[in-house]
N, C-alpha and C positions, 0 to 999 in steps of 0.2 A: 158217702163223704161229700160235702159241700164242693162246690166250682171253686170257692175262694181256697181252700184247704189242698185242692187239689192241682194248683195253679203255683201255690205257694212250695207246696211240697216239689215240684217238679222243679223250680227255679232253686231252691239247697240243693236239690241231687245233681242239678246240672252244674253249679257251682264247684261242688265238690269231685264231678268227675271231668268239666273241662277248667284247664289251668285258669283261661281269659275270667271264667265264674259271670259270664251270659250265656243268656239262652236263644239257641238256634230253633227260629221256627220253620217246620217245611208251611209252603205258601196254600193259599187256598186262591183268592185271587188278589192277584197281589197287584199294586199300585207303582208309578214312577217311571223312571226312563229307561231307556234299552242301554245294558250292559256299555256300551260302546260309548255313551253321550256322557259328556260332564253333568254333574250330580247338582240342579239348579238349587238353589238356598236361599232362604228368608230367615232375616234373624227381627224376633220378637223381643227388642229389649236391649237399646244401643249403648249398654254398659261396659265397662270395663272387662265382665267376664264375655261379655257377648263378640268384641270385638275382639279377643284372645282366642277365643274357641272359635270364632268364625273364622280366624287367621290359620288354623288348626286343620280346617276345616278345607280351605283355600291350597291348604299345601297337600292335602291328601285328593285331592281331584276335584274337591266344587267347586262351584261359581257361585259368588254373591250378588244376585239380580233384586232385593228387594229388602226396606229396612220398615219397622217400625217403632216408633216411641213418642214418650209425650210430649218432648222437646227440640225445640229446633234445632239447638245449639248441637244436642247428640244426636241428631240425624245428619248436620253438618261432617262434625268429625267422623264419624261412621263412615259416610260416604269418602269422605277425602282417603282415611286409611286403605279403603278397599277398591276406589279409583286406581289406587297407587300401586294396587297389589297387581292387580287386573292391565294396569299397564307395563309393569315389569315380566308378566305372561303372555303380552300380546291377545290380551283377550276384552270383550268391550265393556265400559265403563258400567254402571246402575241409571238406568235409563232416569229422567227427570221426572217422568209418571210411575216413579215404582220405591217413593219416599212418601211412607202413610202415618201421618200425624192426628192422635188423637184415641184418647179410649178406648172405643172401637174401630178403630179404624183396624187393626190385627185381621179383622173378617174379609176386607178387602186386598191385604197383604194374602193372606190364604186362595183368594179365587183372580191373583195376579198368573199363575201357570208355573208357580214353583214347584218342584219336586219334592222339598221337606224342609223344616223351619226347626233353627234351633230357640229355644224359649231358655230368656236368659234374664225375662224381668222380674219383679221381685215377689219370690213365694205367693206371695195372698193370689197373686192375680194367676198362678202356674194352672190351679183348675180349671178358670175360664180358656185358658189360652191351649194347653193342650186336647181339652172335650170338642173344643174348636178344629185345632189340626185334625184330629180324628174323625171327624164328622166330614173334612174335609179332603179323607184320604189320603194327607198326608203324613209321608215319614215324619218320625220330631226325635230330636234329641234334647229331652228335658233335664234344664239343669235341677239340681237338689235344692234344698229337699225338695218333695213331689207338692206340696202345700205346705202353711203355716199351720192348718190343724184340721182334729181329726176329720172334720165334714168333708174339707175341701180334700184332704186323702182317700176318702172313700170315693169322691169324686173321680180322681185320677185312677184310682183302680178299678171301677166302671167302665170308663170309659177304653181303659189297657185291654178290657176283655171284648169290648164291641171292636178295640184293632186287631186283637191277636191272629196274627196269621195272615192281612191282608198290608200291613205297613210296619217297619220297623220301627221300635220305640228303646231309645237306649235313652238310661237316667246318667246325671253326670258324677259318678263315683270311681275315679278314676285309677285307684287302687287296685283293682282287679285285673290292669292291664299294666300293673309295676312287676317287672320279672321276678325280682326278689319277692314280693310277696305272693305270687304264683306260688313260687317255690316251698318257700316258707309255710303256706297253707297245704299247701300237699302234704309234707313232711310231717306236719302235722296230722294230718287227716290221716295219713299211713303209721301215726302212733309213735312218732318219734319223740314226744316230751312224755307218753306215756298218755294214762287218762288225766284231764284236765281239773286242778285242785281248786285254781282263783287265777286271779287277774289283773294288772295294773298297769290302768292305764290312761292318758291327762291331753289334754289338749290347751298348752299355757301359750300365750302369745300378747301383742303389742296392741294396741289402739288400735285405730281406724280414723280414716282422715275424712272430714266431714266436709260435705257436698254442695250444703245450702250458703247463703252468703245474707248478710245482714239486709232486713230490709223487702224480704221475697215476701210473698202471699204466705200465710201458715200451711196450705195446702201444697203448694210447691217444695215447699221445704222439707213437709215430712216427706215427699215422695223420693226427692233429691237425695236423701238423709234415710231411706225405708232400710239401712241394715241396723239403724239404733231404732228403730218401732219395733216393737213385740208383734203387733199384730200382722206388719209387711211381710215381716224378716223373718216371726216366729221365736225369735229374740236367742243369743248367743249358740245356747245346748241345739239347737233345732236348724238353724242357717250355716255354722263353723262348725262344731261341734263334732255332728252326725260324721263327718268323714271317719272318728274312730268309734264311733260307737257300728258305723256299717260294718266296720273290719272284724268287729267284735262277733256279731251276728254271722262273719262268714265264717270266722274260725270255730264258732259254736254251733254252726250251723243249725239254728236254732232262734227264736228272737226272746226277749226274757220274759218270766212269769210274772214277778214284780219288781217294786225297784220305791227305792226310800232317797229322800236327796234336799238338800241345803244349800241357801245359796243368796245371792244378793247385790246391792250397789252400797258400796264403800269408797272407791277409789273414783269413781268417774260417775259424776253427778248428773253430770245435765243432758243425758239422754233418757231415753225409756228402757232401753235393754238394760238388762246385770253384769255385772263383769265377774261374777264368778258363781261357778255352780259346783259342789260334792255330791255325787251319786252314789249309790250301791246299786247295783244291779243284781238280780237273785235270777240265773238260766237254770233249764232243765237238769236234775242230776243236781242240784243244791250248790251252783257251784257260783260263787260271788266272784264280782266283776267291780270293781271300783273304779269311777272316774271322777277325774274335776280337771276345771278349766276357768282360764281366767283371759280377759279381755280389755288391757290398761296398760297405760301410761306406765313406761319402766319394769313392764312384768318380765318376768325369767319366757324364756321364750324355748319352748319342746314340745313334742308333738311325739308321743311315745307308745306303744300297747307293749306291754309283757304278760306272756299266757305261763303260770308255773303250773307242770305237772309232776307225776309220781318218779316219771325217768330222766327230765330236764328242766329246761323252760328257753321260749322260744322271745326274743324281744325284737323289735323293729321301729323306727323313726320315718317322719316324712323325711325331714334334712336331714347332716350329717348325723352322722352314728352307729351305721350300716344296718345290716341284719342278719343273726345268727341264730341258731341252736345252739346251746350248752346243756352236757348231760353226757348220758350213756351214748346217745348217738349225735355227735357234734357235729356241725356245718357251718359255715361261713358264705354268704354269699358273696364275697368281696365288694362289693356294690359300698358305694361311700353316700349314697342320697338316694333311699329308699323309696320312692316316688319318680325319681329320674326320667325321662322321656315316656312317663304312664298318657298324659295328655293327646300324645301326639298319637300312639300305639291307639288308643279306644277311639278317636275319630276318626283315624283309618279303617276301624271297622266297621263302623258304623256305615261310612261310604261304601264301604265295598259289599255291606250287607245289602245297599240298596242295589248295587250294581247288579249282582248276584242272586240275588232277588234270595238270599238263606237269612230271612230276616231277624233282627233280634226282638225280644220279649224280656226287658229288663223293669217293669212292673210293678209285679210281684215283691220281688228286693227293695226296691223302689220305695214301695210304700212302706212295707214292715221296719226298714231302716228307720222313714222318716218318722213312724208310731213307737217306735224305739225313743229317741230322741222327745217325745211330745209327751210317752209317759214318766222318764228324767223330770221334766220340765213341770209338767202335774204335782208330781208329789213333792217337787221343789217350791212350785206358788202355794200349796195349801197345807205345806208342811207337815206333812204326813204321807205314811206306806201306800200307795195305791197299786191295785194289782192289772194286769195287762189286759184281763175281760173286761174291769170298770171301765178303762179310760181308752182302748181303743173301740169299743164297744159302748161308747159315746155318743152325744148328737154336738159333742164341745166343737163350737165356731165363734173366731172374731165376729164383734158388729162389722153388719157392713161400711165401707166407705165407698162414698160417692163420690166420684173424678168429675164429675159432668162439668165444673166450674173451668178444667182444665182443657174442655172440649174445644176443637175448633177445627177447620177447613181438613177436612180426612187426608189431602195429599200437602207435602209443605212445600 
């Protein structure tokens, strides 16, 4: 059996037999600071999620000592947020040598003396940035997906196996640490909808408020702007998306065989991404999985999975809508926002996996999640059935882009 096969298989068993659905590695030599010391942090990528998950971050015992991005303006704000934090904890500010602007400058943020970097810039550049951490010993909590395609996936799964066991690596899927869906997966797994028939399930939502301002560089812009580029973002199914298509994957415990999908720009023109995608998905056992998703002005707005089986069927929401079992064996998790305090729960673990040095290896899921999502997306651009050997067993990569125009002084 393959490293990759066997790597993969162990992150579904571990899923399926701890609730959290990460994997615990015992250490070999393991990297980071002594149990007792705050958990130093570098965040790669002073965006919006970067400053919410470092705040995440902040409250579960680390310290933000080091930022990087290509902009000054969000290495400002960045700083200013987490000054602010750091002085409501009595703890010291982000020193004025520890603000690295530029490309590469990420390489210098890593060999600053941080403990672990969350990577929080956008998809295309995830490969560089976590083969980086890694080489560099450090912990990472990489947000999703793992890349925008399959090269730069394969990348990230590379590189997951040269850390396994010496640094902890948690992907940002925050689901698996929402109680209700713990639960929910369990009861499933333990056969309470019965065996699983099909599946429905959509991820519909609102626009997205755009970054760039008249007048900028074209390259500035799209970087400003990289969740409406295909090739930054990975485009709609593959950067938003994937949150239900991962769920999908856990409750199937399995990633799918093929998958047939339609989809396009109608409603919102002037970007690159699509604003709506219709999947089928074909899993192990013949068992079809339907999604769509849409990403516009005015759209109905639910974030939904329903699994129907032989003896129930199981449905769940990010927002309101709760999450239950209906069937032979009914349950109710009471819970009114099925995602509820998932964020804050998975960065606490992640910290404390470093403390603890009982690292995690989330990887594996990681990847197959994000080749889940990328083959959707395949047989959606070339409209037609594509099956999961053709197209994760690809050499498919965006063209490169080159930042260098963006280059300038490594510290701001």
């Amino acid at each position: 059996m393959s490293d990759r096969k066997v790597r993969r298989r162990q992150f579904l068993q571990a899923s399926a037999t701890a609730a959290a659905g990460f994997v615990i590695v015992k250490p070999g030599s393991v990297y980071g600071s002594p149990a007792n010391d705050a958990v130093t942090l570098g965040i790669i990528g002073c965006g919006g999620r970067g400053n919410y998950v470092g705040k995440e971050m902040v409250g579960a015992g680390a310290r933000v000592i080091a930022l990087h991005d290509l902009f000054d303006d969000r290495l400002a704000e960045t700083r200013g947020n987490f000054d602010k934090l750091a002085e409501e904890k009595g703890a010291p500010k982000i020193a004025d040598g520890m603000l690295f602007k530029g490309p590469d400058a990420y390489h210098k943020l890593l060999a600053s003396g941080v403990d672990a970097v969350l990577i929080t810039s956008p998809p295309y550049f995830h490969p560089d940035h976590f083969e980086a951490a890694v080489d560099a010993k450090k912990h990472c909590y990489l947000e999703k997906p793992v890349a925008s395609d399959v090269f730069g996936a394969r990348r990230v799964e590379s590189a997951g196996r040269k850390g396994a066991g010496k640094v902890s690596m948690a992907v940002g899927f925050q689901s698996h640490y929402a109680e209700p869906y713990q639960e929910m997966v369990r009861r499933i797994h333990a056969g309470a909808i019965g065996d699983i028939v099909c599946a429905q399930t959509y991820y519909y939502t609102d626009d997205l408020k755009r970054k760039a301002t008249p007048g900028m560089p074209p390259l500035e812009a799209r970087v400003r702007n990289w969740v409406f580029d295909r090739a930054l973002s990975g485009d709609i199914l593959v950067e938003q998306n994937i949150h239900v298509l991962d769920i999908v994957n856990w409750v199937m415990r399995s990633r799918p065989v093929s998958a047939m999908a339609t989809g396009g720009k109608k409603a919102r023109l002037d970007v690159d991404c699509w604003d709506h995608y219709n999947v089928e998905l074909n899993y192990p056992g013949n068992v079809h999985v339907s999604f769509n998703s849409t990403q516009f002005k005015n759209s109905y707005d639910a974030k939904t999975q329903r699994f129907l089986g032989t003896k129930g069927y199981a449905e769940a929401s990010f927002g309101k809508g709760g999450v239950r079992i209906v069937g032979e064996e009914p349950w109710e998790s009471g819970a009114e926002e099925g995602l509820a305090g998932s964020v804050p729960r998975k960065v606490a673990a992640f910290v404390e996996s470093i403390r603890t040095k009982n690292l995690q290896d989330e990887v594996a899921g990681g990847v197959d999640s994000t080749l889940t999502a990328i083959l959707g997306r395949t047989a959606a651009y070339e409209s037609e059935g594509r099956s999961w050997e053709k197209v994760a067993g690809s050499k498919e990569r965006w063209p490169k882009i080159d930042l260098a125009s963006l280059a300038s002084p490594s510290r701001a």
